[in-house]
N, C-alpha and C positions, 0 to 999 in steps of 0.2 A: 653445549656448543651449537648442536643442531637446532635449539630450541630457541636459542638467540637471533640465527640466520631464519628460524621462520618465522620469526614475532612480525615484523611488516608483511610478507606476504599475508599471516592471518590475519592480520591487522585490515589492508585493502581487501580480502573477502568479507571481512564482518561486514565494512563500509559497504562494499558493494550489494551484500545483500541484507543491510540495513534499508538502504536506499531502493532495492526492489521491493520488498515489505512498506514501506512506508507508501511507496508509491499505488501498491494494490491496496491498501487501505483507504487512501487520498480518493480514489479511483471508486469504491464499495462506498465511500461516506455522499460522494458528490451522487452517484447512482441513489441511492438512500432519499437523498435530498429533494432530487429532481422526480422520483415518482411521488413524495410526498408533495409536491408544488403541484406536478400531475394529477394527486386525485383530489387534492382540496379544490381543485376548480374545475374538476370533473371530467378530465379529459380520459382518464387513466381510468379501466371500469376494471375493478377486481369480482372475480370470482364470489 
């Protein structure tokens, strides 16, 4: 019975922290991205 009442609560934390996950990932790929755009035209000097 308790298990029924919490299926959509857990249901909207999955989502919601589907949706933080993806977003830090989204977040890590476009960062990724843009230091690679950064050092192929040299602005970006690594180490």
């Amino acid at each position: 019975m308790a298990l029924v009442l919490n299926a959509p609560v857990t249901a909207t934390a999955m989502v919601a922290i589907g949706k933080i996950i993806f977003k830090k990932l989204l977040f890590m790929i476009i960062k990724i991205k843009s230091d690679d755009l950064l050092f192929s035209t040299g602005f970006q000097s690594y180490p």
